[in-house]
VEXDREN-2710 file (C-alpha; in Angstrom, 1 decimal):
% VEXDREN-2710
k/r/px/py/pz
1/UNK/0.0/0.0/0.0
2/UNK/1.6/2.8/-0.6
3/UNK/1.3/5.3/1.6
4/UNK/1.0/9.5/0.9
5/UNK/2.7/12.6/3.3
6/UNK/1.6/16.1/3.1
7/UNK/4.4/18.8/2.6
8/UNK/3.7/20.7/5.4
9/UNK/4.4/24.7/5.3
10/UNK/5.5/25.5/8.7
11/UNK/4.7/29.3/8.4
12/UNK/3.7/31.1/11.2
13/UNK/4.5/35.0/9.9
14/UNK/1.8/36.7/12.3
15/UNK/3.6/37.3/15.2
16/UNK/7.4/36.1/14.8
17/UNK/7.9/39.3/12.6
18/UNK/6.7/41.5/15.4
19/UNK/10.2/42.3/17.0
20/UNK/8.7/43.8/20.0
21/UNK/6.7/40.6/21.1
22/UNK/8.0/38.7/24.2
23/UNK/6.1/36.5/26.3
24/UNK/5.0/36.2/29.9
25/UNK/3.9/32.2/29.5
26/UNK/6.0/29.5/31.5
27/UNK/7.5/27.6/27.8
28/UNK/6.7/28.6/24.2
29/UNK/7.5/25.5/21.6
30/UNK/9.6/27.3/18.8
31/UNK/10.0/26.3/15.6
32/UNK/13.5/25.5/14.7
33/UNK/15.8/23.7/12.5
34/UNK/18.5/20.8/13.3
35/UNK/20.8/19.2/12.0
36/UNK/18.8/15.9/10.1
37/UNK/22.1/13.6/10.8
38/UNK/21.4/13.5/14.4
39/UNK/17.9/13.1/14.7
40/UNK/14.9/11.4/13.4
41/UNK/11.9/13.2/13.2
42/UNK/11.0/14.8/10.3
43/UNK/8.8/17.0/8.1
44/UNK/8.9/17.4/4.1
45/UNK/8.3/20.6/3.0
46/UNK/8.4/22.4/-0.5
47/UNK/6.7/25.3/-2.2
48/UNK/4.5/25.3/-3.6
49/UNK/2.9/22.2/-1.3
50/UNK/3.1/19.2/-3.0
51/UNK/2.5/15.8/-2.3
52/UNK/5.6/13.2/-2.4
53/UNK/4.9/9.3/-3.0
54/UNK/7.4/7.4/-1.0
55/UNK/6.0/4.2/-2.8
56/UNK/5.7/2.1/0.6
57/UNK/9.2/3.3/2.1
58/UNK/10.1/4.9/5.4
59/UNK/11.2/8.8/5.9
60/UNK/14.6/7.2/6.3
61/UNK/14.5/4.7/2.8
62/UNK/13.2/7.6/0.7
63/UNK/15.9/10.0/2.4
64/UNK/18.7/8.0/1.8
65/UNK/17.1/6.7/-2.2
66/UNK/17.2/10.7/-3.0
67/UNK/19.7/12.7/-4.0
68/UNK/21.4/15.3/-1.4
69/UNK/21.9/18.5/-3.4
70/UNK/23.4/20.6/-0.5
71/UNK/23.8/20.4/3.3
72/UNK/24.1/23.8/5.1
73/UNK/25.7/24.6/8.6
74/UNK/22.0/25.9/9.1
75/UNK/20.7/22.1/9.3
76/UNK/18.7/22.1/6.2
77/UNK/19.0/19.4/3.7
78/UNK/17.6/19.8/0.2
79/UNK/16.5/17.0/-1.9
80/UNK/16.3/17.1/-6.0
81/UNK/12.7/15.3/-6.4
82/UNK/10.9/14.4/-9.6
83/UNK/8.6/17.7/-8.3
84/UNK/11.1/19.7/-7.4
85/UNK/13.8/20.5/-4.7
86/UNK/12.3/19.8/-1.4
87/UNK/13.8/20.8/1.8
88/UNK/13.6/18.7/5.2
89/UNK/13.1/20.5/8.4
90/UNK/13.0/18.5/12.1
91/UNK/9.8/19.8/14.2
92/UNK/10.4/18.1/17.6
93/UNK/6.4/18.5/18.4
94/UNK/5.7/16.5/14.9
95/UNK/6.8/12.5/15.5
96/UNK/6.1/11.0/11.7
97/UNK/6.6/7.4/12.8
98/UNK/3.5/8.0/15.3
99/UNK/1.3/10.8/13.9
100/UNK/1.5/10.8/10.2
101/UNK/1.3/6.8/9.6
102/UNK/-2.3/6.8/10.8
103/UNK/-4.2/9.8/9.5
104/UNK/-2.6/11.4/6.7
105/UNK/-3.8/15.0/6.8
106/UNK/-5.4/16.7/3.8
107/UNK/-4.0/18.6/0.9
108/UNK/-5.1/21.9/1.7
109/UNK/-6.2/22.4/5.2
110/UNK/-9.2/24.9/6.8
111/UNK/-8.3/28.0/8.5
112/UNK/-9.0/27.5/12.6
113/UNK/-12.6/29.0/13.3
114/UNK/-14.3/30.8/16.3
115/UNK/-15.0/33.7/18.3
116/UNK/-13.4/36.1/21.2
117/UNK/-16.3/36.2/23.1
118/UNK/-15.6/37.9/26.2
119/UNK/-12.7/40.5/27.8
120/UNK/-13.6/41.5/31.2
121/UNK/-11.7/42.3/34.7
122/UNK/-11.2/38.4/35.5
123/UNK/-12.1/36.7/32.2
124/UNK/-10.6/36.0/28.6
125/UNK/-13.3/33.6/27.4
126/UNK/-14.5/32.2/23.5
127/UNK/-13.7/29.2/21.5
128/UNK/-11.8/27.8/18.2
129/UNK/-12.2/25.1/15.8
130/UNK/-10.6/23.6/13.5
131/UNK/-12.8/21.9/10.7
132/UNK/-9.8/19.1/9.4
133/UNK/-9.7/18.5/13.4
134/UNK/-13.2/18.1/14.5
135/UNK/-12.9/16.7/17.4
136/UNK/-9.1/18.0/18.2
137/UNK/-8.8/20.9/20.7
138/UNK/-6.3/23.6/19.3
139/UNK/-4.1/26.0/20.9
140/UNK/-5.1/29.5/21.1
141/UNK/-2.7/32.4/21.2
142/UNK/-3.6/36.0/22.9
143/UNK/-1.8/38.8/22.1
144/UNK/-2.3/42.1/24.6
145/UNK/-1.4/45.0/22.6
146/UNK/-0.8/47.8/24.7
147/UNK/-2.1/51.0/22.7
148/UNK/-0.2/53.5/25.0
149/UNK/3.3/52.3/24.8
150/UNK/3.3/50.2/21.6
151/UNK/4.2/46.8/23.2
152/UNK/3.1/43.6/23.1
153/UNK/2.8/40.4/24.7
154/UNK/1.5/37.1/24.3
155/UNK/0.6/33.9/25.9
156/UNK/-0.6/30.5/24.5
157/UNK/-3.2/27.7/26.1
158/UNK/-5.3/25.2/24.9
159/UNK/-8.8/25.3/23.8
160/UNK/-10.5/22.3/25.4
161/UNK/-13.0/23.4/27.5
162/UNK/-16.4/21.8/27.1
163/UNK/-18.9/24.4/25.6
164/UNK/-23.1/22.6/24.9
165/UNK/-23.4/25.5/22.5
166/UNK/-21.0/24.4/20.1
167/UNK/-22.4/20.9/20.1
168/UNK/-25.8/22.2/19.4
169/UNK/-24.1/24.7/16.5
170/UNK/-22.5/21.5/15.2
171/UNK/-19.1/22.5/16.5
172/UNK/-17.7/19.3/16.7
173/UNK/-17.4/17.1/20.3
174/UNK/-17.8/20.5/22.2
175/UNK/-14.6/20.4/23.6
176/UNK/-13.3/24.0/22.0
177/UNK/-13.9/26.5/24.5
178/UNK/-11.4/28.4/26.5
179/UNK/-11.8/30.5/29.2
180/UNK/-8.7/31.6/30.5
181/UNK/-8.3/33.4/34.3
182/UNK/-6.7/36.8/33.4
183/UNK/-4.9/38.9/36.3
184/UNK/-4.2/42.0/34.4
185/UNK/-2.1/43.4/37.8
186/UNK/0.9/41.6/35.9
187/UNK/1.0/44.1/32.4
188/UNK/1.7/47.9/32.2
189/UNK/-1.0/50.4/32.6
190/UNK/-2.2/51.5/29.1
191/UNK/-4.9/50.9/26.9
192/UNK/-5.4/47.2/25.1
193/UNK/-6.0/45.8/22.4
194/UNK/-6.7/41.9/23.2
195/UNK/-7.0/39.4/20.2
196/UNK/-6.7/36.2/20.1
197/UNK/-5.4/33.3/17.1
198/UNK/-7.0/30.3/16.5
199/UNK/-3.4/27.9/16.1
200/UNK/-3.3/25.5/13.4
201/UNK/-2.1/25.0/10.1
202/UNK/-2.6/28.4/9.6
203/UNK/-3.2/30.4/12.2
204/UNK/-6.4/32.4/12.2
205/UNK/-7.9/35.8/14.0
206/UNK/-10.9/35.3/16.0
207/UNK/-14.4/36.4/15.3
208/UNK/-14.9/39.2/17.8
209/UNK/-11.3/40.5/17.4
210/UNK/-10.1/43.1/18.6
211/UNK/-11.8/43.6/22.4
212/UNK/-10.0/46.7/24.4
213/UNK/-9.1/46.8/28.0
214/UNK/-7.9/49.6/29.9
215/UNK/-5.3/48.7/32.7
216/UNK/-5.2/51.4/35.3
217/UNK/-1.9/52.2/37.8
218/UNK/-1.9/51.2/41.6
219/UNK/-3.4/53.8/44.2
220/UNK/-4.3/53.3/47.8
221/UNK/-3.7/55.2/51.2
222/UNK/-1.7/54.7/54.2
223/UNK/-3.6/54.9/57.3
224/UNK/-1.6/54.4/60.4
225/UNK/1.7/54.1/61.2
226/UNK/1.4/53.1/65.1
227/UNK/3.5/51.6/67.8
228/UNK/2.5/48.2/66.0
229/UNK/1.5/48.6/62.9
230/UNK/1.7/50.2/59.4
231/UNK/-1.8/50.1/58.1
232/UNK/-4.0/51.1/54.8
233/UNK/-5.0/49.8/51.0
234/UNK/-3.9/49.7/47.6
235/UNK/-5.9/48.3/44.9
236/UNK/-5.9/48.6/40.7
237/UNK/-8.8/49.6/39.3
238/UNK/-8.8/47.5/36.4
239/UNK/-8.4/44.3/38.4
240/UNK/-11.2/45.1/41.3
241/UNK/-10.9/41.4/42.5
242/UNK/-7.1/41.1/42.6
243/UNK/-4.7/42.6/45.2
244/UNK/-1.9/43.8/44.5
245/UNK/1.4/44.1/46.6
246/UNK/2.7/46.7/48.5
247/UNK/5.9/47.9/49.7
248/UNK/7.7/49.3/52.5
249/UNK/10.5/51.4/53.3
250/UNK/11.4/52.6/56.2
251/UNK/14.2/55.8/56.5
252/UNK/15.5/56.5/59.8
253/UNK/16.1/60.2/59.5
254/UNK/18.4/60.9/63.2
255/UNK/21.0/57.9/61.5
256/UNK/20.5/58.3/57.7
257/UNK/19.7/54.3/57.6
258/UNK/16.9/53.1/54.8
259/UNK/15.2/49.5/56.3
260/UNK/13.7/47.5/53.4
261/UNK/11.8/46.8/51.4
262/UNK/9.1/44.8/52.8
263/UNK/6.7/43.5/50.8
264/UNK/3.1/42.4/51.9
265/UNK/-0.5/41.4/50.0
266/UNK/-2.8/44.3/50.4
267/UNK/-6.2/41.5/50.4
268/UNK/-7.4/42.6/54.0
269/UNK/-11.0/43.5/54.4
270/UNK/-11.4/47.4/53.8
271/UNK/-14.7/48.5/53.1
272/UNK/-15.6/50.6/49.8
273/UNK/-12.8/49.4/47.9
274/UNK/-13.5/46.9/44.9
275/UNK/-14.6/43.6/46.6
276/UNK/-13.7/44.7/50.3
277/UNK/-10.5/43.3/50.0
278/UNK/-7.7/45.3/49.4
279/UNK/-6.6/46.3/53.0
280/UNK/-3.1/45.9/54.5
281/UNK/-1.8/45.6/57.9
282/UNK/1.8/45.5/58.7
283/UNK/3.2/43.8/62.3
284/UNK/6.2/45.6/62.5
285/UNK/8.5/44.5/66.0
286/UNK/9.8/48.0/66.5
287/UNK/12.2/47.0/69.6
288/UNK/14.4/45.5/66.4
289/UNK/14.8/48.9/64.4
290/UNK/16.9/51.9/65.8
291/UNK/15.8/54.8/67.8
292/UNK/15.2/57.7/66.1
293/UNK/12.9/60.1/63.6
294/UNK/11.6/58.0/60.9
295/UNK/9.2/58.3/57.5
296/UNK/7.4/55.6/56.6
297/UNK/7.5/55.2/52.6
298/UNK/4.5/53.1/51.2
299/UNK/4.4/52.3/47.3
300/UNK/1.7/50.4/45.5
301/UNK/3.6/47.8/43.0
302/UNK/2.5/48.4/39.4
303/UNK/4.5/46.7/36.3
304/UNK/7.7/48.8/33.9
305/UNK/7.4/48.0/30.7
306/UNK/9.9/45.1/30.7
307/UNK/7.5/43.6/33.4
308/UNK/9.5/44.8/36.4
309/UNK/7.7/46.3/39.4
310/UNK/7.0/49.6/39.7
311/UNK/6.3/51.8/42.5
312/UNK/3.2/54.0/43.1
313/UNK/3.4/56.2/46.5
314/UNK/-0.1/55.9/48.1
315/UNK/-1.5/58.8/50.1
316/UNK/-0.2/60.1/52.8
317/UNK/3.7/58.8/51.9
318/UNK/5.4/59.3/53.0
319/UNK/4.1/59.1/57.0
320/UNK/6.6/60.4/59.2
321/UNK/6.9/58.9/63.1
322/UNK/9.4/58.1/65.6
323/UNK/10.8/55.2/67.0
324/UNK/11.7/55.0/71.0
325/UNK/12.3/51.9/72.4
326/UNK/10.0/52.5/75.8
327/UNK/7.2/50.4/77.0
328/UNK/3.3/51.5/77.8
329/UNK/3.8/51.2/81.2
330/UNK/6.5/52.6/84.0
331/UNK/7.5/52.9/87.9
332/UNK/7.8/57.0/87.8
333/UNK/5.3/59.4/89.3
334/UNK/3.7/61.9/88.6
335/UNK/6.5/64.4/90.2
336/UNK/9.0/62.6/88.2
337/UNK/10.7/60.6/90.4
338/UNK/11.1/56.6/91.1
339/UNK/11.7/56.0/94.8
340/UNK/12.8/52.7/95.8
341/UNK/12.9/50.2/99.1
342/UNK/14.1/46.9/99.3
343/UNK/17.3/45.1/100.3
344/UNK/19.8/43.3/98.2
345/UNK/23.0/41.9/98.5
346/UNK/24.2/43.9/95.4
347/UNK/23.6/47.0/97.3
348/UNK/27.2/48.0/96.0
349/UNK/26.6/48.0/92.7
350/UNK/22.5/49.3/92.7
351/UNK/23.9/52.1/94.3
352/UNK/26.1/52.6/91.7
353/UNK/23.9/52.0/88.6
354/UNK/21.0/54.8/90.2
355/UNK/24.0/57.2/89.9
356/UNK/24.6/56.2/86.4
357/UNK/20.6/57.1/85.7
358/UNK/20.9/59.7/87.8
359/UNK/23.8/61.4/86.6
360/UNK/21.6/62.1/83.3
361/UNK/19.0/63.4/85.1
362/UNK/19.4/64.4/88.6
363/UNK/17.3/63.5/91.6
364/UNK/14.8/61.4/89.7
365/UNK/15.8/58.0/91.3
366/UNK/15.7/58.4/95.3
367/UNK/15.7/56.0/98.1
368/UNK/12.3/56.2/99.9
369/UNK/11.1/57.4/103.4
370/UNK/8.5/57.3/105.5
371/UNK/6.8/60.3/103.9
372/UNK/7.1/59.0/100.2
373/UNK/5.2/56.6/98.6
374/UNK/7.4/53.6/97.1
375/UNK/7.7/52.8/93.6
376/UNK/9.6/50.2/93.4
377/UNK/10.6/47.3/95.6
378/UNK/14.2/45.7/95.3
379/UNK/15.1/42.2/96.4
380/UNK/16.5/38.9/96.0
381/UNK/15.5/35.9/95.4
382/UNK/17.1/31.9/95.0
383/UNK/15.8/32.1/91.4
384/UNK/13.7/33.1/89.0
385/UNK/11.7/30.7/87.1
386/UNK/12.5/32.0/84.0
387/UNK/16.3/31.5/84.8
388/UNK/17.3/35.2/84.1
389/UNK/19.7/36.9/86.0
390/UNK/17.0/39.6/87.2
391/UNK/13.6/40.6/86.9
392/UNK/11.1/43.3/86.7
393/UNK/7.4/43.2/87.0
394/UNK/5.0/46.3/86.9
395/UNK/1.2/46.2/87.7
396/UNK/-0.9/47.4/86.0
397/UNK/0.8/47.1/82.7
398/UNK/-0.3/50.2/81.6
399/UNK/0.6/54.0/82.7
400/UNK/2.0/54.1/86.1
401/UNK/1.7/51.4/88.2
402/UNK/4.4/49.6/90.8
403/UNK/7.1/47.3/90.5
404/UNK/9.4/44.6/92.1
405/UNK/12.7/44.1/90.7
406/UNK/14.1/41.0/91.8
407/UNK/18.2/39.4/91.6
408/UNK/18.4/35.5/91.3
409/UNK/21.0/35.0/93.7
410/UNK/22.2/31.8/92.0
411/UNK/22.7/33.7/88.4
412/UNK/24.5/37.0/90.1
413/UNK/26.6/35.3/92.5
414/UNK/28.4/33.9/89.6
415/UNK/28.8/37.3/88.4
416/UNK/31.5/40.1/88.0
417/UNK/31.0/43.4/90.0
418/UNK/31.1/45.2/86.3
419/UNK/28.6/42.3/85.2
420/UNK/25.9/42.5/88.3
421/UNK/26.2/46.6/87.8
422/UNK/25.1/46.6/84.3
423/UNK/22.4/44.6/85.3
424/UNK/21.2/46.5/87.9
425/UNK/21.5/49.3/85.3
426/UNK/19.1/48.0/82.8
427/UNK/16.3/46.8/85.5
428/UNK/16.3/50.2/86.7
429/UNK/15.8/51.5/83.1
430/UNK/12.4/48.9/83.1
431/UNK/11.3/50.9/86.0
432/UNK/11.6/54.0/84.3
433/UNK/9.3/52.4/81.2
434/UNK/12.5/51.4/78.8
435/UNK/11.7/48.4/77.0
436/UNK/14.3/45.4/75.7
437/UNK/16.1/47.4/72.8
438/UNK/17.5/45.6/70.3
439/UNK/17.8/48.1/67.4
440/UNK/20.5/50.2/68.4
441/UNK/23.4/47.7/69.0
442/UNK/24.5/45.5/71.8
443/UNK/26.3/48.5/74.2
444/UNK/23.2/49.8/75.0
445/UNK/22.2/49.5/78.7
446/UNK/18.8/48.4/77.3
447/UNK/19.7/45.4/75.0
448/UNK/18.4/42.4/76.3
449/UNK/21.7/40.3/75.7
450/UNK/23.9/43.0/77.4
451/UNK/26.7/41.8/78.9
452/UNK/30.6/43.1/79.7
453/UNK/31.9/42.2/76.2
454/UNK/29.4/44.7/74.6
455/UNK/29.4/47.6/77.4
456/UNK/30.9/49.0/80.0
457/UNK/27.6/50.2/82.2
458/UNK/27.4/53.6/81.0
459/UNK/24.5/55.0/79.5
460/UNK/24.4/55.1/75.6
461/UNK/23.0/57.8/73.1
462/UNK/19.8/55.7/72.5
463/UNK/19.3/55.2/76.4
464/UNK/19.2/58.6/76.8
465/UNK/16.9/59.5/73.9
466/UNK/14.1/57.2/75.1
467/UNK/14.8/58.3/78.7
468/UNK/14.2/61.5/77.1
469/UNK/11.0/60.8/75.7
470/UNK/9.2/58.8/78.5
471/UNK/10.3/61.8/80.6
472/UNK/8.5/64.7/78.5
473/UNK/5.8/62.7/77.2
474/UNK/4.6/60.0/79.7
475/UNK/5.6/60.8/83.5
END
């Protein structure tokens, strides 16, 4: 029997000639050409098409029975034929031994048929045939023309989705449709042109073609910027349903130091914008970050051109604050002062770390009498069950309220004198409302890992500036 192959024109000369193309899917199969002495699946192709009878041999047999006119470093061989000289490309989606030997395609094939039926905020929806396939789902390729900037991109999927309206129009099994999810935060702003190719063996526009979309740039607002968190919402208009990202810097202005970016989802509930989700709220641990003056910088991201983010400052950024590394709750009264009573065996060095506070500010830490309320209780203990060195607790924990600061004896007794007076140093600074700081290096009094390697028990510049500002601003 003798059996009949189709000289297939691989021509796709829509969008390869379009320079400025590039595309945004995972993998794209290109056409290309290889060298036919190393592989093994082929197509024939001539022009004008033309059939070629290989008279009951394989593509190898009626290769090697043919005369090789030229061979090119590009890969292509040429073959003189009775019908002219016929070049051989390799197509690595195309396998002749399993595709071509049992349905042998047609002579002249049917453009790919159907319709662009839809282009909205979510949805890229329609449906493509292909007549010589009936009941073959073909690929669909969308191109998203941006009007504004002259660029375009494209992305191609399959149309396989079953549709009951094509099977009642006859459209073969029904399985034609496509209806592709489309999150248009990923292009540039500018206005579209969408259309969409029907893929086969040649490629064919859509009914329906072109449908416009316009993609709008990120806006939003920054709320709060509190002693926990940076709050507010970013949205794009053109995808109401889809957050978007936003991000952070934050610019200490006392040091100079930027702290980012940080990047979150803005899809918190926020009422009045798109589908109520488009909020964002930040956790930010400000005991890590130095003390200082800061501005809080908040962009929504957009998309560059080349598909790079791009940033859009919301309202109100940038937010300025201030960073002090204090708690909500201290020992000090109203008259500014933190009188103590107690006993401890480290009386030596206590005594020396309230003249370190005090040397600052004079005559705020006092010993009390019998005519002054007490603040603060020292004393010791056998242990704490935390296993820290020292401790200090304040009730309530909020605004003034009174504390206990107690010395494990069997953690301090191990101790240098240097050592046990740094410690007393940074309880007292609890007592005066100054929280763990961990921003502004280990020689501050206040770190919570402070130990002789990293300070020698004076007061730092970022001690004092907190000590500052619970002093003004909370006593």
């Amino acid at each position: 029997m003798k059996r009949k192959f189709f000289l297939v024109l691989l021509v796709f000369a829509i969008a390869i000639s379009i320079t400025n193309f590039t595309t945004f899917a995972s993998s794209l199969n290109q056409l290309e050409e290889f060298d036919l002495n190393e592989t093994n699946t082929y197509v024939i192709r001539a022009t004008p098409d033309k059939e070629i009878n290989l008279n009951g041999m394989s593509i190898e047999e009626y290769k090697a029975s043919q005369n090789i006119i030229t061979h090119p470093t590009n890969g292509v061989i040429e073959l003189e034929t009775d019908t002219g000289i016929v070049t051989l490309y390799e197509v690595s989606e195309f396998d002749l031994n399993e595709n071509f030997k049992t349905e042998t395609p047609p002579l002249t094939r049917a453009q790919p048929f159907g319709w662009l039926d839809t282009v909205n905020t979510t949805t890229i929806s329609g449906w493509a045939w292909d007549s010589d396939r009936p009941n073959t789902p073909i690929n669909v390729r969308m191109y998203f023309n941006n009007q504004t900037i002259n660029k375009s991109w494209y992305i191609e999927i399959t149309a396989d989705m079953y549709r009951q309206d094509l099977v009642n129009a006859g459209i073969g099994n029904g399985y034609h449709g496509f209806n592709f999810g489309m999150n248009w935060n990923i292009l540039p702003a500018g206005f579209y042109e969408i259309e969409v190719y029907g893929m086969g063996g040649s490629n064919a526009l859509l009914q329906g073609c072109p449908k416009t979309y316009t993609i709008t740039n990120p806006v939003g607002t920054l709320y709060n910027v509190t002693n926990y968190t940076i709050s507010g919402w970013a949205w794009r208009a053109s995808a109401p349903n889809n957050p978007i990202d936003v991000r952070i810097y934050l610019n200490n202005q006392t040091t100079g130091q930027w702290f980012g970016p940080f990047t979150i989802t803005a899809d918190l509930f926020s009422a009045g914008i798109g589908n109520n989700y488009h909020g964002f709220s930040a956790e930010v641990i400000w005991g890590s970050f130095p003390t200082g003056s800061y501005s809080a910088d908040v962009s929504g991201i957009g998309v560059y051109e080349d598909l790079t983010p791009l940033l859009f400052n919301l309202t109100n950024s940038p937010k300025p604050f201030s960073i002090y590394q204090v708690n909500n709750y201290w020992c000090v009264d109203s008259g500014k002062h933190l009188d103590w009573d107690g006993s401890t065996i480290y009386s030596t060095e206590w005594n020396t770390a309230v003249t370190k506070w005090n040397n600052y500010k004079s005559g705020v830490i006092r010993k009390d009498t019998i005519l002054i309320n007490q603040d603060v209780k020292i004393q010791d203990v056998p242990a704490l069950s935390s296993g820290a060195v020292a401790q200090t607790s304040i009730s309530p924990s909020s605004g003034k309220g009174t504390g206990v600061i107690s010395f494990s004896t069997s953690v301090m007794n191990g101790l240098g004198p240097l050592y046990k007076q740094i410690v007393c140093t940074h309880e007292i600074g609890h007592a005066l409302g100054l929280r763990d700081n961990g921003g502004d290096g280990t020689s501050t009094i206040m770190h919570g890992s402070i130990n002789t390697t990293t300070s020698n028990g004076n007061l730092t510049n970022a001690d004092k500036i907190n000590y500052d500002y619970m002093y003004n601003n909370k006593y």
